[in-house]
N, C-alpha and C positions, 0 to 999 in steps of 0.2 A: 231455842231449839239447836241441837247439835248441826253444826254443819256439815257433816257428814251426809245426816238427815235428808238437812235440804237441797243438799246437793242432789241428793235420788232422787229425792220427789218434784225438784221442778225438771230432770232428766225426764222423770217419768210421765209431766206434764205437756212434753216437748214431744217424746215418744208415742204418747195416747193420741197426740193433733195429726202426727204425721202416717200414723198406722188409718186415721179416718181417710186423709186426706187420698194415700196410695193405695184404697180398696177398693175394690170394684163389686166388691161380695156384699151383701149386707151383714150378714156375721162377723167378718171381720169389722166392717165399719161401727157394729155396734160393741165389738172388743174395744176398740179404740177411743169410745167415746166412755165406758166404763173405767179404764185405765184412767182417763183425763179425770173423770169424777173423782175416782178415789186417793188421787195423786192429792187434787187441793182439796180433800177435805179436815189432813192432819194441816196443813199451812194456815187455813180457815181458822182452826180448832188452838193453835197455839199458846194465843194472849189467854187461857186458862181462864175466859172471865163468861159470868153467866151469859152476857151478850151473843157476844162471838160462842157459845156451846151452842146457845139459841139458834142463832145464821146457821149453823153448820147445821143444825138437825134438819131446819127447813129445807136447806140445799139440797141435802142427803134425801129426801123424802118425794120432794120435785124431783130430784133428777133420775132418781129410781124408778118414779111412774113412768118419765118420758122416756126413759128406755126399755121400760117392759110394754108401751105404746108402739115403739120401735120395731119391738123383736114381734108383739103383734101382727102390726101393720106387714113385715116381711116375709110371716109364717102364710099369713094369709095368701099374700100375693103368691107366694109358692106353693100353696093348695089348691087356689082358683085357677091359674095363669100354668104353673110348671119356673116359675123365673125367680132365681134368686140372685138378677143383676141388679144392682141400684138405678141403673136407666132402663130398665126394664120393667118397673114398676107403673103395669097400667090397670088393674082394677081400679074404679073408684069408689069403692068402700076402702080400698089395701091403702090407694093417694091421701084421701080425708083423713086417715087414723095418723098417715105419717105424716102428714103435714099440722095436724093439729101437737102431735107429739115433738116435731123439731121447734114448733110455737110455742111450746110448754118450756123445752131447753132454753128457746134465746129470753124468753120473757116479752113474748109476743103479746097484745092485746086481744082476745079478752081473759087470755090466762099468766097474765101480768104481776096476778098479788106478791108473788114470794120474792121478785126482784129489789122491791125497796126496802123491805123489812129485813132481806139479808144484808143488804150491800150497808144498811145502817149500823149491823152487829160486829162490823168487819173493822181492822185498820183501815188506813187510805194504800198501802204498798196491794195489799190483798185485795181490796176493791179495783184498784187496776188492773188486775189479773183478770179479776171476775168478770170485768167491762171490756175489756178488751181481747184478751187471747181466749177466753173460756166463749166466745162469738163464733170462733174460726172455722171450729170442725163440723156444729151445726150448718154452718153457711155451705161449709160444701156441699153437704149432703143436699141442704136444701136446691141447693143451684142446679143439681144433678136432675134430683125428681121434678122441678117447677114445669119444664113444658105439660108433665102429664096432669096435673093441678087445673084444679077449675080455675080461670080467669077471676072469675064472680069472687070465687073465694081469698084468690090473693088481694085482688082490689079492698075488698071489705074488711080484710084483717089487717091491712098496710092504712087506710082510712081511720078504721077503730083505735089503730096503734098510736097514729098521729095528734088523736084528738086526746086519747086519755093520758097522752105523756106530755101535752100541753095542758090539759085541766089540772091534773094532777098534781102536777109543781107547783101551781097556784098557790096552796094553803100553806105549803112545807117553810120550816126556819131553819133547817137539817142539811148542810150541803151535801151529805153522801145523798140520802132520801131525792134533791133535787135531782144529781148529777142520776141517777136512778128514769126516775123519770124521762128525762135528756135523753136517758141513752133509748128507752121503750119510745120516743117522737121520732128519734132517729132512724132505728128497727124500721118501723113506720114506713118512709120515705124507702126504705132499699127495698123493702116487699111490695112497695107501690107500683115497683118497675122491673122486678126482678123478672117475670116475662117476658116484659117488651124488648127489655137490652140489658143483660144479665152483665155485661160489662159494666154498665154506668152503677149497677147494685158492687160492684167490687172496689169502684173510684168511691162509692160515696162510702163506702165499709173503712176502705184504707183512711180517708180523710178526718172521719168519726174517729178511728184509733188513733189519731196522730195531735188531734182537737183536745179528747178525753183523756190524752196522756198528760199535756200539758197543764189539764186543770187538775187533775189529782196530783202532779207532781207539784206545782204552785201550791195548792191548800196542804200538801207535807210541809212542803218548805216554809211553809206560813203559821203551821201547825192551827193550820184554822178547822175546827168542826161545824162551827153555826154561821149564820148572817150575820149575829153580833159581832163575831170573834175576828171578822172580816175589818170590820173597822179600825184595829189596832195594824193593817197589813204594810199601811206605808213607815211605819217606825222600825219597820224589821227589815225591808227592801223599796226602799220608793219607788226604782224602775220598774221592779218586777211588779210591783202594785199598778201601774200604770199599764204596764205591758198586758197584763190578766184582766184587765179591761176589756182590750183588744179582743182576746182572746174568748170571753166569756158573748162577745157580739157576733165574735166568728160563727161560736159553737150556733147563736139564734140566726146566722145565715144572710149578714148582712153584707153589702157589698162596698168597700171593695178588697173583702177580707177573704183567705181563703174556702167558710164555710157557704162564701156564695154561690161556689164553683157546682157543686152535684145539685142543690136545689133549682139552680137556673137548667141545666144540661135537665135535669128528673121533666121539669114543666114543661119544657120544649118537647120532650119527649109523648111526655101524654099528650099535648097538642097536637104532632104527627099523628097519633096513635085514633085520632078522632073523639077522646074523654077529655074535652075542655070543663066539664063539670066539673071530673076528679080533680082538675088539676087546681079548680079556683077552691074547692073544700079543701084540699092539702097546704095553699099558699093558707088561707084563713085558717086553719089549723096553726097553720108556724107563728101566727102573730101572738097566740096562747104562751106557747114556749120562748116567745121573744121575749117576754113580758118579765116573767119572772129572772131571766140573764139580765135583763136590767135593772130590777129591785135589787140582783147580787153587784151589781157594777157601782148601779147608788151606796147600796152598804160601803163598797171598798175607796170609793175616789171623792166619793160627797158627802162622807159625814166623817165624823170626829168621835174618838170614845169619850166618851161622859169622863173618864179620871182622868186627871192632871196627870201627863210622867215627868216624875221629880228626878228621877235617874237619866245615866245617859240612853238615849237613843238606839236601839239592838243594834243598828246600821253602820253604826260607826265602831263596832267589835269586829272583833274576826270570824269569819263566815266559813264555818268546816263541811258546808254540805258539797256533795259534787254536783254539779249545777251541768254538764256535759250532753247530758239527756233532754234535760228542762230545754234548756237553750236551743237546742234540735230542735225539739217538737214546738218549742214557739215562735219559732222563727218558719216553721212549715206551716204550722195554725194559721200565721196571719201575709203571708207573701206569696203563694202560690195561685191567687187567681190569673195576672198574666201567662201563664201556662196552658188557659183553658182552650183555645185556638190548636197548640200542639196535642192535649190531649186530645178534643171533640176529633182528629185529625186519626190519631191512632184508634177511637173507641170504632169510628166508621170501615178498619183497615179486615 
């Protein structure tokens, strides 16, 4: 793609997030979310290959409903109501349609399908966009509308989210397909509580992007797609093979890694909140999604590829990627639970 191109287009990606982000209109906000759609869907669209044509139509076809659900959801409230402010949205027919509609965007549970089938059709540069910055502007909107949202319903959608993005992963040998999944368990956990402390849904949002950056950036660097492919990863980076171990325990939330920081602060919370129920179905949920970050940890650290390499070792060449980024986000992935004291400190302020 000409750089020119993409130069616009991720301008344009950046422009779509922050025109959502500073609207207080819903027309504007749904300008905004349009803009961002159609920005990545030539970036989607590039590798010219039936796959990725595929992802992209999906995309295009989800994110078209969820924003004519949007514009729905906000004609209505201003027909019922007279309000066409984004916190002003208190019908609950206008709440239901827009919350089921920004559920349809992030790839919420039970309308989940099109996330793993696209994120499979994609590069891994692209699927990090997809996973992480294409989150942002739904979350706001959503954080905006949640106090007027049924309780009943976030609960049940953050529950459904949690359990099918640990079942799900189960069967996959797909690392995009997994990391897919990973991110709908995640989803999961931040709409579990985004009522009760809509702070701790923005710590565990940021955490999630900083987690999922390091694993798509590791599996570029490794140029890994499958679970097989995973087993060749120490001959290309031994540390980094080590290190994305780490990191893949983080992501399933294990302590004393930084992925244990929002699921400890999430349970405590519902605890407060008096749903010790929710909280023990959400932990047993994560042991689904644990499961399979360690089938990917087995592949990478405990087994061996089947062929002999008769050649030198990748590791001992020269290594041209920029590692700059990788190195941030893994070093955030796995060292930031100490911090949770100063956090829990600020989320109460």
């Amino acid at each position: 793609m000409n750089p020119y191109v993409l130069t616009i287009l991720i301008s344009s990606l950046g422009l779509g997030t922050a025109l959502t982000f500073a609207s207080s209109h819903w027309l504007l906000a749904w300008m905004g979310l349009e803009v961002n759609t159609l920005a990545i869907i030539p970036i989607m669209a590039r590798q010219h290959h039936p796959r990725a044509v595929e992802a992209t139509t999906k995309y295009f076809l989800t994110q078209a409903t969820a924003a004519a659900m949007i514009l729905f959801a906000s004609t209505t409230n201003a027909w019922l109501v007279g309000e066409w402010e984004i916190q002003q949205l208190s019908h609950p027919l206008a709440t239901t349609i827009a919350m089921m509609a920004l559920a349809l965007k992030l790839g919420l549970a039970p309308v989940h399908f099109w996330l793993p089938e696209v994120l499979q059709g994609l590069e891994l540069t692209t699927g990090l966009i997809l996973s992480t910055w294409q989150k942002l502007a739904p979350f706001a909107l959503l954080i905006q509308v949640a106090p007027a949202i049924d309780s009943t319903l976030l609960v049940t959608l953050g529950l459904l989210s949690t359990l099918v993005g640990g079942w799900g992963g189960l069967n996959q040998t797909q690392l995009r397909k997994i990391l897919a999944y990973s991110s709908i368990a995640h989803l999961g956990w931040m709409i579990l509580i985004l009522q009760f402390a809509p702070s701790l849904t923005l710590l565990s949002l940021l955490l999630y992007i900083v987690m999922t950056s390091s694993a798509f950036l590791t599996l570029k660097t490794n140029h890994s797609l499958t679970i097989n492919s995973l087993a060749t990863s120490w001959t290309k980076a031994p540390t980094l093979a080590a290190l994305t171990m780490l990191v893949l325990l983080s992501l399933g939330g294990l302590p004393p890694l930084s992925g244990f920081m929002p699921k400890w602060l999430i349970l405590q919370e519902l605890t407060k909140q008096g749903l010790p129920l929710t909280a023990t179905l959400a932990a047993m949920t994560a042991l689904l999604s644990l499961y399979f970050y360690l089938r990917l940890c087995y592949a990478m650290t405990l087994t061996i590829y089947p062929n002999t390499l008769v050649a030198t070792a990748p590791w001992r060449l020269n290594f041209n990627h920029i590692t700059l980024p990788l190195s941030l986000m893994t070093i955030m992935a796995l060292m930031l639970l100490p911090l949770t004291p100063a956090v829990s400190a600020m989320l109460t302020l």
